[in-house]
Each structure stands twice: as C-alpha cells, then as structure tokens.
N, C-alpha and C positions, 0 to 999 in steps of 0.2 A: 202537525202543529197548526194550532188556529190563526188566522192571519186578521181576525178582528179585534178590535180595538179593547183594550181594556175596558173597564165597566168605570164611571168614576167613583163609586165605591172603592175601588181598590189603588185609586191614581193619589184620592185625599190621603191616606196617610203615611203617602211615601212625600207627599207635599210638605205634610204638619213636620215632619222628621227634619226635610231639610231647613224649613222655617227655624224650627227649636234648634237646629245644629247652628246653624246662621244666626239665631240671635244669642247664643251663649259666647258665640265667634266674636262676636262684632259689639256684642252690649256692653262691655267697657268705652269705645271706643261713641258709640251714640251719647252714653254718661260725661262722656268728657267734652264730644259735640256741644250735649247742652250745658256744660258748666262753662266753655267759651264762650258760647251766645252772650249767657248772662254774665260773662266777664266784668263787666265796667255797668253793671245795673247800678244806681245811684246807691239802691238801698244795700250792695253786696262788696261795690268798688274797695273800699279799706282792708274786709276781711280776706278775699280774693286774694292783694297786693301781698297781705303780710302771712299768707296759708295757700300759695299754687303748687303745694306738694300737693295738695289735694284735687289739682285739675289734673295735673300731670304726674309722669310717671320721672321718677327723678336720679340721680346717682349723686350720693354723700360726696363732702370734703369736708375731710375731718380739721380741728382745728390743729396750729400747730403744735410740735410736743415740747416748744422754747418762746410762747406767747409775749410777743414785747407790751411793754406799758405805756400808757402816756403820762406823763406831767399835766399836773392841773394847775391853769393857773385863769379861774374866773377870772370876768371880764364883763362891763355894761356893754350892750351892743347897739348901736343910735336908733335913736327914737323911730326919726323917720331917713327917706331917703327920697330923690327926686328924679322922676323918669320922663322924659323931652318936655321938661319944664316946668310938671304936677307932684308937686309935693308929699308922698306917699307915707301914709302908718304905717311901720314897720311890723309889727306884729298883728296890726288888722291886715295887712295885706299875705301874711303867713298861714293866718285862720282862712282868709276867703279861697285862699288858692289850695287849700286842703293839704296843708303840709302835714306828716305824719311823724319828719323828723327833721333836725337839723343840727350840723357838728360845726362846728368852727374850730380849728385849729392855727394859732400864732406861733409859731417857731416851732412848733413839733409840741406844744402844748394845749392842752384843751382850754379855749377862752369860753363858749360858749356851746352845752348840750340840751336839747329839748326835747322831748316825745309829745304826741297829741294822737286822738283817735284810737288809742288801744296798739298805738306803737308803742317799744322797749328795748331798751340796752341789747337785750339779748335777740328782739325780736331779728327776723332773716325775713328782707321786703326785696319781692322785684324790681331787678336792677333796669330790665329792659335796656335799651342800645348801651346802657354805661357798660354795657356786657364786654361791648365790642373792642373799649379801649384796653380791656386786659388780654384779650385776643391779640391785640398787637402787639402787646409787652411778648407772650409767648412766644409769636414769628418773630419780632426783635431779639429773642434767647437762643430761637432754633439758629437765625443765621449767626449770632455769634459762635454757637458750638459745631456752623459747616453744615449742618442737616440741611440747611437749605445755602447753595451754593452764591446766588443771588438773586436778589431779588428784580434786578432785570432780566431775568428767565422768563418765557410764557409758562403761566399756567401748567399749559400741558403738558410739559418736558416730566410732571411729578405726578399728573393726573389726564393720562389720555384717555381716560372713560368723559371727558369734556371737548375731544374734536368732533365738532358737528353743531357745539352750541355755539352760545353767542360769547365762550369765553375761550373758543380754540384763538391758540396766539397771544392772547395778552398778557402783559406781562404783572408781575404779582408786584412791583410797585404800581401800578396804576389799579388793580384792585384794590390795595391799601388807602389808595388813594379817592376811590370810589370816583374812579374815571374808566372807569373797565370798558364805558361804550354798550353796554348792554340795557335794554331798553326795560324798564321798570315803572311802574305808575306806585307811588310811594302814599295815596294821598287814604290819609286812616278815615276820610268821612266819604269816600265814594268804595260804597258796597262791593262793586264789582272792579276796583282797585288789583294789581299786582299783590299788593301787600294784606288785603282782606281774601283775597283767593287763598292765599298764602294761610294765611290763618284757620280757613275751616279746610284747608289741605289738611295739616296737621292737627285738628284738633279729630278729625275723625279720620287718624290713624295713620296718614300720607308720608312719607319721605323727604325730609328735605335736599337730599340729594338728589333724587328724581326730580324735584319740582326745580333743584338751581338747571338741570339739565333741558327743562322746555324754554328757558330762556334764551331768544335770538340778540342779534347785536342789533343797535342803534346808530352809532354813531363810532367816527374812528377811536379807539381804545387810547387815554392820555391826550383828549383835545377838550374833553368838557368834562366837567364837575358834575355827578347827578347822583344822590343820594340812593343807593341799591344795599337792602338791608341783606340779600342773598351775597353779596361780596363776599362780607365777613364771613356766612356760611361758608364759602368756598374757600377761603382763607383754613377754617379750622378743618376742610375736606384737607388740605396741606399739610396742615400739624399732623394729623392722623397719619397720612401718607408717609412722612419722612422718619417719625419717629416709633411708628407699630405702638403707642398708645392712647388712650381717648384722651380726648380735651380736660376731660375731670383730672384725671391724673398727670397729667402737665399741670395742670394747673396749681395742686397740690403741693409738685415736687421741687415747680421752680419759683413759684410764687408764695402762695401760702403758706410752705412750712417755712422759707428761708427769709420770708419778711416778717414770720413772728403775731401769724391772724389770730386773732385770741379766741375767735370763735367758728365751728362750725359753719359750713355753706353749703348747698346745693345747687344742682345745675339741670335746669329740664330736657327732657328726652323724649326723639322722636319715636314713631312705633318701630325702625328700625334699631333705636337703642343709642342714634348719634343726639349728642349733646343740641340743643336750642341755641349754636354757638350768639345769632345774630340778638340775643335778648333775654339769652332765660337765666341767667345767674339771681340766685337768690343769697344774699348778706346780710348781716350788721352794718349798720351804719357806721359802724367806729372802725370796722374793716374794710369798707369803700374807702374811706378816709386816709387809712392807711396807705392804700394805692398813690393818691393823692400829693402825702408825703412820700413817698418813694420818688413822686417823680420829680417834685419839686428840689428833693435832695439829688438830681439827674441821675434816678436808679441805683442809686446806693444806699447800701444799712449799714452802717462800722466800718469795719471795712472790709465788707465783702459788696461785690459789683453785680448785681443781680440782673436789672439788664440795662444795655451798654449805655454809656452817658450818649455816644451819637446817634443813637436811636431812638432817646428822650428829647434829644433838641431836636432831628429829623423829623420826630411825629408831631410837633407841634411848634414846626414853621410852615408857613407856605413853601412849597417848593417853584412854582412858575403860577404863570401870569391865570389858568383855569382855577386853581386854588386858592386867592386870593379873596379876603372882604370884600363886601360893598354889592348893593341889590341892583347896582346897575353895570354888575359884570358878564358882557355877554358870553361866557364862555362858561357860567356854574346858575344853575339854578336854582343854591343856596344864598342864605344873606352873608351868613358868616362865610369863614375861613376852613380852609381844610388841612389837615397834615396826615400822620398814618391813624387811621379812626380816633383822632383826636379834633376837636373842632375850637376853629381860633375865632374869635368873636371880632378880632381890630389887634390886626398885627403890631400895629405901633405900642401899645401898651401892654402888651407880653405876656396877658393872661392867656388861657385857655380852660377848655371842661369836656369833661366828657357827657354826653348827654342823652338820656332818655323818654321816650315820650311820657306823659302827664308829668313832666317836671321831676326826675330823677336827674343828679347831678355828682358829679366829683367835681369841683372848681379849684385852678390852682391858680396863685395869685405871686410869682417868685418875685416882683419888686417891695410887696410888703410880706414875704416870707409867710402869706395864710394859705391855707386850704381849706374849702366847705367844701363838706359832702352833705347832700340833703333829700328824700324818699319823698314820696306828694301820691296823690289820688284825685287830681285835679282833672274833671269831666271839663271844666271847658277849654284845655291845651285842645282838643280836635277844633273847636270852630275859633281858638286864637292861637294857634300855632307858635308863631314868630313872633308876637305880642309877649304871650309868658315866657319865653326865652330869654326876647331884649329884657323886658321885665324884672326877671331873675336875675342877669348879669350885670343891670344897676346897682341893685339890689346886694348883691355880693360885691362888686366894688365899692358900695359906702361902708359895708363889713369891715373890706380890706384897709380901705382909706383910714377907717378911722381905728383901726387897732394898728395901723401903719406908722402913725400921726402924721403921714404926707399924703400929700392929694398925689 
C-alpha cells in the first residue's frame, strides 16, 4: 500500500460531495439566517410581522370547535390624549407608531376595531413577549391540576439537565418572576447582546434549550428584577417536563379550545422542534383580546374556571419590594412593575399588559372594565424603548378613561 499522499485530483470531489451534502443539510437553515437578518428591514417589517410562518418552521392551533362571539357595541374613541403634559393626535400618533391593528373592547364588547398596512380580522401577527403571558396562564393550569407541585420548588427538582447552569436551585416563582439572578444583556440595539446572540442562535438552526443552558448566574435568584426572555423559555422547558406534551398542544387544550379562539394560531419552532415559547406566538388580534378578557374576568368563561382566579391576581400584582414600579428602584432594572410575566405599569391604578417588543400589546384596564389588544411594526420601539411603552399606556388609559366615563 502506497504511503503518498493522494493527488488533489482525487481529494476535490470527495471535497465538492461534502460541500453539496452540507449545503442541502444546512440551506434551509442559511434561508432562514437571512430572512432574520432582514427581519425588521423597514421595507419587509409589516409583511414579515403578519407571514413568519415563512421565516420559521411552525406547529398549527387550530381554532376552537365552540368559537365564542363578541358583542358590538361601537364607540368614538378621543381625539386626542396627553402624555407628561403634550397633548397628543390620537390616531396621528397610531399611523406614526405603525400600528397594524387595534381592538378595544368595554365590557366584553367590541367599542373599537381597526386594521392598517394590510393587517385583518383574520390576519395571525407576531405576538412576541405578549407570548409569555399566556405561558403563565399555562404553569398557572399546570399547578392548579398538581403537575406542578409548587412553585417554590427550584427549577431542577423537574429539569436537572439545568444543575450546572445559572438556573440550578432557583426557584420557578422567581423565574416567573424574572428574578431568576441569571445574568442576560436584553438590549435589542447592541448586536452582540444576549438576546441578538439569541436570535442568530436560532435562526441558523440552534436550540433554545442549549442556549438557556450556557447561561451562568448573576445575581442571588428573587433579589433583583432583570428582564431574561430565556426565563419564559425555561418556564415552557416545565410545561413539557411535567406534562409529556408540547406547548402548542397545552395551549390548545387548556386555552384555546376552552376559551372559544375563533381562529387559528401558530407557534414558532426551534430546529429541535421546541416551540419559540419566549415570543413566537402568532394570532388574531380578536384572540389576544380574548386573553385579555379572560383575565380581566379573573380567568373565567360562564362558568367554567379556566385558570385559577389566584393566579390572575398573583400575576399581576407586585409581590415584594424587587417587583415594584418606579425607575428609581434599585432592586429591578425595569421602569414598570412585575408579576408572573405580566407587567404592571403603576400599581396603584390596577391596570396592567402584557407586552411585546415593537409595541404588541394585551392591556387590561379592570377599573373601567376595557381591554386593548393592539399588533405595531414600530422601527423606532429599539432606539425609544420605554418612551413607546409609557406612550402606549397613556394612550390606552385615555381609551379606558373615556369609555369608563371616570378618570
């Protein structure tokens, strides 16, 4: 047998073979690369929001087989409203902030519905983090049914494929709580961000399980408030654990069909096949809404208890002094309030929302009995963050206010 070296005549097309084998492997997964790049290109952002079955690989929810109705009962909605002291067009400030949809609902009836940009009734818009709050509805169902024993348990008692990271021992109220202590950079305009690693993880093919697992800890777990969108992932790594089915079909079984969705949803999926728990829901806006009212009705439809009334007041109070309002709390790095992936804007006035980046929204308002839900494609939420948030939440309480008729 000759001990010299092949010729490279004969090395190129065992080369070309594995190239061609490697790019039929992986060329889905480069195609999805670059449809995330251009995710939020100014000229693609709408169509993207309201068609990311087409970026991603997705798993159906079907709508339910007993769809409830709303009541309509139009309504004017105020002109304008005024935000720390500037008097604001109401529906100029609708159009600038690239709203794509908007629901108001008074009493469990429709006051006000709009579409804009080639949103509709039917259309299904990413929900991004509004994802999360129905994530908690679900572990609010599991522990009322016992699958989950409590939720002062660490983490790992349900998932020890996580002693080592930065979520061995914590307990799954302080992940609800997004006090888990695990150290994340959250900020969507620095490239090299937790949360933009995050993203071309997944989009060229990654795990979100693997990637909650490189995460170390921070800080002691339940002393500080820090916005960690992996939480929620690890949260739905629980659902799975406890109950042997994916998130879609929880979702489905305890929510969807028993609240009466009247339409179709999807839910994005990693390349291992787990759900995009921490943002990928795709809706109707009249089925965000929905949510909305559920909760406002503290989890109930007729009279079935869908999930538990103290799970609906639990997730959207502060519980201690780290989850509290106010931007000069040194113990949360958020402005608002926290409860289980629900966020309180100003405890004292009892709203809360669940909330998405570029301005997605469930807002429930239970002192004037409203709820909006509202879809956006708003480029500039990265460089005004906490601007079009306070923004919004004006904005929605002149809504409230004035279909209330109390300040």
């Amino acid at each position: 047998m000759s001990n010299q070296p092949k010729s490279l005549g004969s090395i190129v097309p065992v080369l070309a073979l594995v190239a061609a084998i490697g790019g039929v492997y992986f060329a889905p997964y480069v195609v999805q690369g670059y449809r995330m790049i251009h995710l939020y290109d100014e000229d693609r952002i709408v169509e993207n929001f309201l068609g990311m079955d087409r970026v991603f690989p997705v798993r159906d929810v079907p709508a339910s087989t007993q769809p409830s109705a709303f009541r309509e009962a139009p309504t004017t909605l105020p002109e304008t409203f005024t935000y720390k002291g500037t008097e604001l067009d109401l529906q100029q400030y609708l159009a600038d902030n690239k709203s794509t949809g908007m629901l108001v609902l008074k009493d469990g009836a429709i006051a006000y519905e709009e579409y804009w940009l080639g949103h509709s009734r039917e259309g299904r818009h990413i929900s991004w983090s509004v994802a999360k709050s129905f994530v908690s509805a679900l572990v609010g169902i599991a522990v009322a049914e016992g699958k989950i024993a409590s939720i002062e348990l660490p983490i790992t008692d349900y998932l020890p494929e996580l002693f080592g990271t930065g979520y061995e021992g914590v307990a799954i109220r302080d992940i609800l709580e997004m006090s888990s202590g695990v150290g994340f950079n959250e900020d969507y305009a620095d490239y090299d961000s937790d949360i933009n690693r995050f993203g071309r993880a997944i989009g060229f093919g990654g795990s979100m399980s693997h990637f909650a697992k490189t995460l170390r800890r921070a800080r002691e777990p339940g002393t500080y408030h820090h916005y960690v969108s992996i939480d929620t992932q690890v949260l739905a790594m629980l659902l799975v654990a406890v109950s042997g089915e994916s998130v879609t079909s929880l979702l489905h079984s305890k929510i969807w069909e028993p609240v009466g969705m009247a339409y179709p949803a999807y839910w994005l999926l990693d390349a291992s096949g787990m759900e995009v728990a921490l943002g990928g829901l795709n809706a109707t806006l009249r089925d965000f809404a929905r949510l909305g009212q559920l909760y406002l009705d503290r989890g109930r439809l007729g009279s079935r208890q869908i999930v538990p009334a103290s799970w609906v007041r639990d997730s959207t109070t502060p519980r201690a002094a780290h989850l509290t309002a106010g931007p000069g709390n040194p113990q949360s790095s958020s402005t608002w309030g926290y409860g289980y992936q629900w966020w309180i804007p100003d405890p004292d006035l009892g709203d809360y929302t669940a909330a998405g980046i570029y301005n997605q929204y469930v807002y429930v308002n239970p002192k004037q009995r409203v709820v909006i839900a509202k879809n956006s494609a708003n480029r500039r939420y990265i460089a005004e963050r906490q601007a079009t948030k306070d923004e919004h939440i004006a904005m929605f309480r002149a809504i409230a206010n004035a279909l209330g008729g109390r300040p």
